[in-house]
MIKOLDO-504957 format. One record per residue (C-alpha): residue number from 1; residue in three letters; x, y, z. Coordinates in steps of 0.1 Angstrom, whole numbers. Example, Ala and Ser with C-alpha at 12.3 -4.5 7.8 and 13.67 -1.06 7.14 Angstrom:
<nodes>
<node><i>1</i><aa>ALA</aa><east>123</east><north>-45</north><up>78</up></node>
<node><i>2</i><aa>SER</aa><east>137</east><north>-11</north><up>71</up></node>
</nodes>
This chain:
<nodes>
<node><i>1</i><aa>UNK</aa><east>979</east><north>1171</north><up>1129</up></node>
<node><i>2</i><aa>UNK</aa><east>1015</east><north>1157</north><up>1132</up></node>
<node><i>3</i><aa>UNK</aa><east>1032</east><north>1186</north><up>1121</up></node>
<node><i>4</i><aa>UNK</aa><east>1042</east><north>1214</north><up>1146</up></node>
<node><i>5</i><aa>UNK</aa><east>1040</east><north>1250</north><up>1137</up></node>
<node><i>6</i><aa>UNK</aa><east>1068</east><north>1265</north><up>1119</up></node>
<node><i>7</i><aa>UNK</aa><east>1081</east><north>1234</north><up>1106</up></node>
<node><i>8</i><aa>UNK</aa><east>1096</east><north>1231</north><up>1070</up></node>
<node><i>9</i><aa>UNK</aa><east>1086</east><north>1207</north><up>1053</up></node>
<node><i>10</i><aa>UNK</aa><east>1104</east><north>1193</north><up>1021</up></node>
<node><i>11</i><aa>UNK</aa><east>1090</east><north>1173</north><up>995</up></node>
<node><i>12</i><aa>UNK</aa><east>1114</east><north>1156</north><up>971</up></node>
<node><i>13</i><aa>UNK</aa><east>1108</east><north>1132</north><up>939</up></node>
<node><i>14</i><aa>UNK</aa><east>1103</east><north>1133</north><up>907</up></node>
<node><i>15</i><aa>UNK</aa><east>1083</east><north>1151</north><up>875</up></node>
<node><i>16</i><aa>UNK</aa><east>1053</east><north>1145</north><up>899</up></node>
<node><i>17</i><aa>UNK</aa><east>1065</east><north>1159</north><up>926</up></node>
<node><i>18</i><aa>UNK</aa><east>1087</east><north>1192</north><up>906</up></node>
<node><i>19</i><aa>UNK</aa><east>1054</east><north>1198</north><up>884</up></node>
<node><i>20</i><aa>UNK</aa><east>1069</east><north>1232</north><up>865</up></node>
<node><i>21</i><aa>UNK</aa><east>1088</east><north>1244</north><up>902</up></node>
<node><i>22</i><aa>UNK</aa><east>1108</east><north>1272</north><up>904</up></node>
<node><i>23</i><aa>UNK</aa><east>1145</east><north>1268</north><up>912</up></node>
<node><i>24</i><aa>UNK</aa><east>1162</east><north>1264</north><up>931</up></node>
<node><i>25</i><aa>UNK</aa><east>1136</east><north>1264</north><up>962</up></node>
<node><i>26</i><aa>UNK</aa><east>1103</east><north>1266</north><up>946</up></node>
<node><i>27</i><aa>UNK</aa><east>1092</east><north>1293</north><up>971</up></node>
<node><i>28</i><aa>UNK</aa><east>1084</east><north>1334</north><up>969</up></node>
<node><i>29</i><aa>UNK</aa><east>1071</east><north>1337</north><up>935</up></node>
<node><i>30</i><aa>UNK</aa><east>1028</east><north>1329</north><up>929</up></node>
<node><i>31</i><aa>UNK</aa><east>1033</east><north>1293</north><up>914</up></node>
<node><i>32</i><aa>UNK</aa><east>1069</east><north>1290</north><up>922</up></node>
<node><i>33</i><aa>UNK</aa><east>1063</east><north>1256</north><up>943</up></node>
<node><i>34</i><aa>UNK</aa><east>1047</east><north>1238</north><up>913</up></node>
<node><i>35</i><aa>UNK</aa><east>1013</east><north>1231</north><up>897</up></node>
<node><i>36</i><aa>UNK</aa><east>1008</east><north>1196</north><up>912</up></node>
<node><i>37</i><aa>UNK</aa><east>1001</east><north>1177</north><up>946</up></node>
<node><i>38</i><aa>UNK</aa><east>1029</east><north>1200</north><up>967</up></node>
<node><i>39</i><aa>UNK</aa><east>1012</east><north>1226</north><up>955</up></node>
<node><i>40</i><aa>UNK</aa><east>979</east><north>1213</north><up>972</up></node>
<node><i>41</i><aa>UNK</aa><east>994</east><north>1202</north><up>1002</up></node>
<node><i>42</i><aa>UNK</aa><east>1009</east><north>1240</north><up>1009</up></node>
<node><i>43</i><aa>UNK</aa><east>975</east><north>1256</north><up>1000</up></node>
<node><i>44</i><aa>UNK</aa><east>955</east><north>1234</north><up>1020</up></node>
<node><i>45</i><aa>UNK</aa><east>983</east><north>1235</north><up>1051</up></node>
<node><i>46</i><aa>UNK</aa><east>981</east><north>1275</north><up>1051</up></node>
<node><i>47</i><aa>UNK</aa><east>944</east><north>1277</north><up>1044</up></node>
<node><i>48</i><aa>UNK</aa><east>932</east><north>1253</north><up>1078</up></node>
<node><i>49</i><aa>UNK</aa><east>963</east><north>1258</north><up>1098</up></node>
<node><i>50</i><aa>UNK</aa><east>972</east><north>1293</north><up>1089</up></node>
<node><i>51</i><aa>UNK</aa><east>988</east><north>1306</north><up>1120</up></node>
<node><i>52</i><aa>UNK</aa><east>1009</east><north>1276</north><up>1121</up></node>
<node><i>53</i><aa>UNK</aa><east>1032</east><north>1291</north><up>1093</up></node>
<node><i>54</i><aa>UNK</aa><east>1047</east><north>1258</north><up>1076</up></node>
<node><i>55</i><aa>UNK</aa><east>1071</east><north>1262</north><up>1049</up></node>
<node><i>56</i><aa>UNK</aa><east>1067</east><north>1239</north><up>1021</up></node>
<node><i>57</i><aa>UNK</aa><east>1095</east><north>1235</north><up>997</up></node>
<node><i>58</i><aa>UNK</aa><east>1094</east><north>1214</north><up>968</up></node>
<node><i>59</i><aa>UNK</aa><east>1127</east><north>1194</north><up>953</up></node>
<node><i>60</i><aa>UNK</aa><east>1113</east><north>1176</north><up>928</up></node>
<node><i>61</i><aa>UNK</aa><east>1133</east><north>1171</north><up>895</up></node>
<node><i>62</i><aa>UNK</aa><east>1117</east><north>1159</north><up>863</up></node>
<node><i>63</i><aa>UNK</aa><east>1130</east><north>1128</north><up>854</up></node>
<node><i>64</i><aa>UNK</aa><east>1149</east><north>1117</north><up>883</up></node>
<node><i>65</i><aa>UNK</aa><east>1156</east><north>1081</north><up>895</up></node>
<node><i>66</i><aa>UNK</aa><east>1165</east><north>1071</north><up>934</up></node>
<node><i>67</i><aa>UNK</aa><east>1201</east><north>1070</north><up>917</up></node>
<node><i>68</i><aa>UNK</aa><east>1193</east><north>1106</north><up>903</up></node>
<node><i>69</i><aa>UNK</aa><east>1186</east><north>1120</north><up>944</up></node>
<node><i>70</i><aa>UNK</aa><east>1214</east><north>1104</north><up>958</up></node>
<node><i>71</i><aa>UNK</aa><east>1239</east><north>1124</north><up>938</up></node>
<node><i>72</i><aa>UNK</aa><east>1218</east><north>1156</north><up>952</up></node>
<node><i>73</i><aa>UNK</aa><east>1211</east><north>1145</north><up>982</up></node>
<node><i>74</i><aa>UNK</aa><east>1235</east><north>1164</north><up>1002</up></node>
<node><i>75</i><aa>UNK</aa><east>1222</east><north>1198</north><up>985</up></node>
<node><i>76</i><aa>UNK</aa><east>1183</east><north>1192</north><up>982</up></node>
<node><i>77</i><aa>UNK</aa><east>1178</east><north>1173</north><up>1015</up></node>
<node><i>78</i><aa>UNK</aa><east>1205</east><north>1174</north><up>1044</up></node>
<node><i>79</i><aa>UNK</aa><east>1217</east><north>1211</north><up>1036</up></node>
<node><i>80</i><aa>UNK</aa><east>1179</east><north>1224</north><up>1038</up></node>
<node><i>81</i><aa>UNK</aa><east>1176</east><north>1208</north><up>1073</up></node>
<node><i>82</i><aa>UNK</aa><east>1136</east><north>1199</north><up>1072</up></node>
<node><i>83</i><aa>UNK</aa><east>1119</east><north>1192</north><up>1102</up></node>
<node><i>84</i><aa>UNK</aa><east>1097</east><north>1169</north><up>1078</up></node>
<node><i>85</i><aa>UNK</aa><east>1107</east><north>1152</north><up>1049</up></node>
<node><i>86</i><aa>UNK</aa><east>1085</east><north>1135</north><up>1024</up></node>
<node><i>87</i><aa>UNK</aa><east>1098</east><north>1112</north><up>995</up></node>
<node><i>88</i><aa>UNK</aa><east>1081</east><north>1094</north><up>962</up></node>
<node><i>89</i><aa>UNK</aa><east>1102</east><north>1081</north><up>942</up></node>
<node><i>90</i><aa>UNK</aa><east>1104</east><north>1047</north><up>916</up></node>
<node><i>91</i><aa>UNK</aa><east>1080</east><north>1058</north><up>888</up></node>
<node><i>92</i><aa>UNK</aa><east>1116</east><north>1065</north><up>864</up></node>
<node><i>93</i><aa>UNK</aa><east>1132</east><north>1040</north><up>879</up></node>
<node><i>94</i><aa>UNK</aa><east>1107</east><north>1012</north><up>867</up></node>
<node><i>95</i><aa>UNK</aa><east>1090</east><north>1034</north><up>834</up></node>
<node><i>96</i><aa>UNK</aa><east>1124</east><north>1034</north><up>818</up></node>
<node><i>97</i><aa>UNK</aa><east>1124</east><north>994</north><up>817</up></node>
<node><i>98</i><aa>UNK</aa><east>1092</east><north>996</north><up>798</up></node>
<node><i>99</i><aa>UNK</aa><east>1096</east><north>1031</north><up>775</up></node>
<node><i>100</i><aa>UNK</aa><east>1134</east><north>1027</north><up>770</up></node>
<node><i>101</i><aa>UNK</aa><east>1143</east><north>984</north><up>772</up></node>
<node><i>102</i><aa>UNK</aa><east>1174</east><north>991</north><up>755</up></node>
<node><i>103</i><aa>UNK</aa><east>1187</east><north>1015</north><up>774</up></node>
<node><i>104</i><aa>UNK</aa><east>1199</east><north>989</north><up>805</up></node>
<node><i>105</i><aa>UNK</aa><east>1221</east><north>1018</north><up>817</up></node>
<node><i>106</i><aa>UNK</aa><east>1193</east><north>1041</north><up>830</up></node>
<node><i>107</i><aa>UNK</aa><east>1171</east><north>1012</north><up>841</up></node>
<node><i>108</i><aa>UNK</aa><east>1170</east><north>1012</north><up>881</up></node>
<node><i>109</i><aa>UNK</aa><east>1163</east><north>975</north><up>889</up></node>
<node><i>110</i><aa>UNK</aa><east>1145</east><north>965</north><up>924</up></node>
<node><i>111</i><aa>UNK</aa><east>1179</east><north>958</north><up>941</up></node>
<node><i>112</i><aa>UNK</aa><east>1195</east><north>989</north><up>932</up></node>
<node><i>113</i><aa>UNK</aa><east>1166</east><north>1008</north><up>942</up></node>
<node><i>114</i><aa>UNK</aa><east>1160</east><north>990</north><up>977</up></node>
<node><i>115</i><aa>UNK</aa><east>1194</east><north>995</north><up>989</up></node>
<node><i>116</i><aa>UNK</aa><east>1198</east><north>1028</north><up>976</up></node>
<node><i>117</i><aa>UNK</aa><east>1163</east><north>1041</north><up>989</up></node>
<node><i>118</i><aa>UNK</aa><east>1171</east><north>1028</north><up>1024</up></node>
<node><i>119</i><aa>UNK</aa><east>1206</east><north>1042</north><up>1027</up></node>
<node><i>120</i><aa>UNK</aa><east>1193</east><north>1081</north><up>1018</up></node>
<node><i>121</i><aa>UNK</aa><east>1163</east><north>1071</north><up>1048</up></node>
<node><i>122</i><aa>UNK</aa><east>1189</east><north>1057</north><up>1074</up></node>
<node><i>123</i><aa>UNK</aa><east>1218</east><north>1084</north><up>1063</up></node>
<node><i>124</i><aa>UNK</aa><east>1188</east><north>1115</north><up>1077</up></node>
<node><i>125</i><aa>UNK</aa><east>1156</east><north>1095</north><up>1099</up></node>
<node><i>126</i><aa>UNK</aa><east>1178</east><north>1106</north><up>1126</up></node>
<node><i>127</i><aa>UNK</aa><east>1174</east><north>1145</north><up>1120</up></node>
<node><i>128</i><aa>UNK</aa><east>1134</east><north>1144</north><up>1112</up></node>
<node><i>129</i><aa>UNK</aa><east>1113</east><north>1149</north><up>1131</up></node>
<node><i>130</i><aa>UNK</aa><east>1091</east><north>1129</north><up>1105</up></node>
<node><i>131</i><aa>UNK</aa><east>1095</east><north>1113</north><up>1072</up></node>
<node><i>132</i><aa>UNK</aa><east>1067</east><north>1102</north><up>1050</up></node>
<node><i>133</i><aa>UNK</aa><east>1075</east><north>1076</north><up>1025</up></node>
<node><i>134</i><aa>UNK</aa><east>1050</east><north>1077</north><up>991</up></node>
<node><i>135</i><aa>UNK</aa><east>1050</east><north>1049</north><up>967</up></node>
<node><i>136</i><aa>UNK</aa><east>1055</east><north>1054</north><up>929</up></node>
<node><i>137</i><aa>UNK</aa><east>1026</east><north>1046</north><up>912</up></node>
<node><i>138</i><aa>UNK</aa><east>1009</east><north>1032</north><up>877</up></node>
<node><i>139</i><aa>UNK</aa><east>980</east><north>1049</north><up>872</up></node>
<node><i>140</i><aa>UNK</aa><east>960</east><north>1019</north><up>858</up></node>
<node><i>141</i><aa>UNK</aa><east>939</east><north>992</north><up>871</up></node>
<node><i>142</i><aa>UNK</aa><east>950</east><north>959</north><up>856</up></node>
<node><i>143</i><aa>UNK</aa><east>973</east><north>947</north><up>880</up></node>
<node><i>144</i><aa>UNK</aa><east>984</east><north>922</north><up>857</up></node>
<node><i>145</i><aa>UNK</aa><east>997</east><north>946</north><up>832</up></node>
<node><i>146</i><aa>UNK</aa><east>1039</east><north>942</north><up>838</up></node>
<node><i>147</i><aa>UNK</aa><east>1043</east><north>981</north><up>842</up></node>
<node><i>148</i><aa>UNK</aa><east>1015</east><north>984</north><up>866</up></node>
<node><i>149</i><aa>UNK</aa><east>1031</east><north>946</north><up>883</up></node>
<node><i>150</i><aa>UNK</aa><east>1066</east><north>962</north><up>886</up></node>
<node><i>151</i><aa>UNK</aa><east>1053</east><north>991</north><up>901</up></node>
<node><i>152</i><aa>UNK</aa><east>1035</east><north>972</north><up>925</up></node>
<node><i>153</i><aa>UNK</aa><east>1070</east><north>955</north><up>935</up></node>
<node><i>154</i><aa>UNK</aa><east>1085</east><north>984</north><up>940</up></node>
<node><i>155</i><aa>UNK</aa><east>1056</east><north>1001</north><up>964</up></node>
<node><i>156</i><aa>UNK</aa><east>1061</east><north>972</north><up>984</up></node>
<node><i>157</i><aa>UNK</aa><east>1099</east><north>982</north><up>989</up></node>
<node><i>158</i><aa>UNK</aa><east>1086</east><north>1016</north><up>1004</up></node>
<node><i>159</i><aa>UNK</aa><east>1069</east><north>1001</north><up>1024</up></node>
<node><i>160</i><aa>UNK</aa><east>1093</east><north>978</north><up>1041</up></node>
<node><i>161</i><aa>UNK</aa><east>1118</east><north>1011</north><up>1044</up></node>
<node><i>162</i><aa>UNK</aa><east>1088</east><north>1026</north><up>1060</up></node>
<node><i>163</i><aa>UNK</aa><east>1082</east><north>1002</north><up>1084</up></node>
<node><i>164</i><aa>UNK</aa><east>1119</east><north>1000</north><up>1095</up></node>
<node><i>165</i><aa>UNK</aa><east>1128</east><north>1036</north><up>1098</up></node>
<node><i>166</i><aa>UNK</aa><east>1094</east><north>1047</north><up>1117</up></node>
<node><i>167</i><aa>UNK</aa><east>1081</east><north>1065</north><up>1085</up></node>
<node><i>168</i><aa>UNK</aa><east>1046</east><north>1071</north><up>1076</up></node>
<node><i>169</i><aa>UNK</aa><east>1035</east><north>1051</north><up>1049</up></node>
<node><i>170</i><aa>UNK</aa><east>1014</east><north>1067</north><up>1016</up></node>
<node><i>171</i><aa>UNK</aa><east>1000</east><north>1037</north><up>992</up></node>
<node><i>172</i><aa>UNK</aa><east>995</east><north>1060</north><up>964</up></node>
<node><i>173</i><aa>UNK</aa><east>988</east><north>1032</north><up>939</up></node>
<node><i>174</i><aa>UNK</aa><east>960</east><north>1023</north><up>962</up></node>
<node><i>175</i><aa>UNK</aa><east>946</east><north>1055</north><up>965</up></node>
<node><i>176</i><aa>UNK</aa><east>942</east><north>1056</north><up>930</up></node>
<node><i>177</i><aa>UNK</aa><east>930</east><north>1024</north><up>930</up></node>
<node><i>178</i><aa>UNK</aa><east>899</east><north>1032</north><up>949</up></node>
<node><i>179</i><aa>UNK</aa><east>890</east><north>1064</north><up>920</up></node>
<node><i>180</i><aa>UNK</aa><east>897</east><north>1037</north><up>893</up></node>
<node><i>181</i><aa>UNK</aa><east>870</east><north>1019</north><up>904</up></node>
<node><i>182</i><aa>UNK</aa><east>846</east><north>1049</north><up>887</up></node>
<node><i>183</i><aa>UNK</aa><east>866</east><north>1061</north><up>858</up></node>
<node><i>184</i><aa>UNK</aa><east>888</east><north>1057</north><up>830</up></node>
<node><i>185</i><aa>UNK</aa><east>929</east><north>1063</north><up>835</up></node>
<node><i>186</i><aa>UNK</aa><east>931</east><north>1090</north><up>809</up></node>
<node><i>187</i><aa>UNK</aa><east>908</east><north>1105</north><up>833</up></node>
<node><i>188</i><aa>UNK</aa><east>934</east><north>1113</north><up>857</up></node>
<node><i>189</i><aa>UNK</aa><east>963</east><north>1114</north><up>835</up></node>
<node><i>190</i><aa>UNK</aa><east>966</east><north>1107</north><up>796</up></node>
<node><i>191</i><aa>UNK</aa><east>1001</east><north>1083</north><up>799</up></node>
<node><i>192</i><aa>UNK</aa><east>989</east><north>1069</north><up>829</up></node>
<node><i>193</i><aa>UNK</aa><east>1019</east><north>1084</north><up>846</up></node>
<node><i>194</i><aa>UNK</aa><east>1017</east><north>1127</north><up>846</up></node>
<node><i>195</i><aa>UNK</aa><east>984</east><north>1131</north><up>861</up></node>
<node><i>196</i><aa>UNK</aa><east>959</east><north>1162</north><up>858</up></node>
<node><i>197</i><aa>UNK</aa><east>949</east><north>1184</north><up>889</up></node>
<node><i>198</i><aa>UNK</aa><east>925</east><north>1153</north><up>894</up></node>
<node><i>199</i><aa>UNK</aa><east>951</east><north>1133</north><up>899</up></node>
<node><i>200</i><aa>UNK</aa><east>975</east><north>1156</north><up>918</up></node>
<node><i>201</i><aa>UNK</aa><east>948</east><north>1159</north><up>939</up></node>
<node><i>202</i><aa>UNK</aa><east>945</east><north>1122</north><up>948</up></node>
<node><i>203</i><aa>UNK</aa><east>982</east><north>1126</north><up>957</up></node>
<node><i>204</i><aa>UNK</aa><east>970</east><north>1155</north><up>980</up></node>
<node><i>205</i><aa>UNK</aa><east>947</east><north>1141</north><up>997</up></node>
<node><i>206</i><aa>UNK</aa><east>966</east><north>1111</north><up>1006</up></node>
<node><i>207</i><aa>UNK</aa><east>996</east><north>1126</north><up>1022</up></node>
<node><i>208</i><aa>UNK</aa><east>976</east><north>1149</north><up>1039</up></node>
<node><i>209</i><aa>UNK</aa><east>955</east><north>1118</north><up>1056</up></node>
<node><i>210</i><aa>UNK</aa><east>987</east><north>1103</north><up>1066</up></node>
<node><i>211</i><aa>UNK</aa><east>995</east><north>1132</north><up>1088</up></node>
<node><i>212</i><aa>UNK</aa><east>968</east><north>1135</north><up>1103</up></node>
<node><i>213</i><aa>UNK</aa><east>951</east><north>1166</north><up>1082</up></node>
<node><i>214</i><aa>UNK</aa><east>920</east><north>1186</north><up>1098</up></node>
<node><i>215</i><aa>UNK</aa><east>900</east><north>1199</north><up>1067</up></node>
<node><i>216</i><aa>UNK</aa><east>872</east><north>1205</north><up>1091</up></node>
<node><i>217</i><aa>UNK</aa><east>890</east><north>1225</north><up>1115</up></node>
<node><i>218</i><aa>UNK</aa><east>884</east><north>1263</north><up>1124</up></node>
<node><i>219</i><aa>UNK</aa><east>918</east><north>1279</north><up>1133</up></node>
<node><i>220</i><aa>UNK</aa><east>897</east><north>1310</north><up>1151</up></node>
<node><i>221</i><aa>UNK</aa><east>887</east><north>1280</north><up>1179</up></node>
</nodes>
């Protein structure tokens, strides 16, 4: 696995990612790092790589946009010195075009959200040790359907920061993609959006592929 022991890992996003977290760190208290995939990803680091003791600390904030961490960037990122850093962010940015198209001023077009995303990656890639760059996600399978196409623009945006910046790369959308080949949406989440502990765990399991997760491994060998 890519991480070392003792490293501190921070996730940052959105209501995905923040999933009912505790401020302002989300650690200490039982559930205070959320209900959702960081959550998962904490359990499942302590339970196969227990004497490895890897901080996860979740900065998620309902509602945010790539606009929305830059003002707390400073606070929730540099001044909590990770060793790993793992971003998803986009689903507000492109939802609000759809859920709110009159409200232009909280609408994060592709543009804004390129050049914002790769100056918070190029202002800290320098102090990782790694970053892992998630995709938003629409969690339905037409890919003609305009959220779901916008989305797919802006995934595609992550990945071209990742590429540039050494980051790992997590296609979320197409992790999904492969479960939405068996069942319905509202089976993993009923707005296509907020997904269930199904759906969290999708998110799970995905990040914890890109770094190189062990679910087999014995930590007594």
């Amino acid at each position: 696995m890519l991480l070392e022991p003792k490293s501190k890992l921070v996730m940052i996003g959105d209501s995905i990612t923040d999933c009912e977290r505790a401020r302002p760190y989300g650690e200490g208290l039982f559930g205070a790092i959320g209900k959702g995939y960081v959550s998962l990803v904490d359990a499942l680091l302590t339970a196969a790589y227990p004497e490895y003791g890897i901080r996860v600390v979740n900065m998620g904030t309902s509602g945010n946009t790539v606009r929305d961490l830059k003002g707390r960037w400073q606070s929730d990122v540099l001044d909590l010195k990770p060793d790993w850093l793992s971003i998803m962010i986009g689903i507000n940015d492109v939802w609000r075009q759809y859920d709110l198209p009159a409200q232009t001023e909280q609408h994060v077009y592709i543009d804004e959200y390129e050049e914002t995303l790769e100056q918070l990656v190029a202002r800290t890639r320098s102090q990782l040790k790694g970053l892992v760059l998630m995709t938003p996600f629409y969690i339905e399978p037409n890919e003609a359907d305009p959220m779901r196409s916008t989305m797919d623009r802006y995934g595609a945006v992550v990945k071209k920061v990742a590429a540039k910046y050494d980051a790992l790369y997590v296609d979320t959308q197409a992790a999904f993609n492969q479960v939405l080949t068996h069942i319905y949406p509202g089976t993993l989440a009923w707005d296509r959006v907020h997904p269930n502990m199904a759906g969290h765990a999708v998110l799970a399991r995905a990040f914890l592929k890109s770094i190189g997760y062990d679910y087999n491994r014995d930590s007594n060998s």
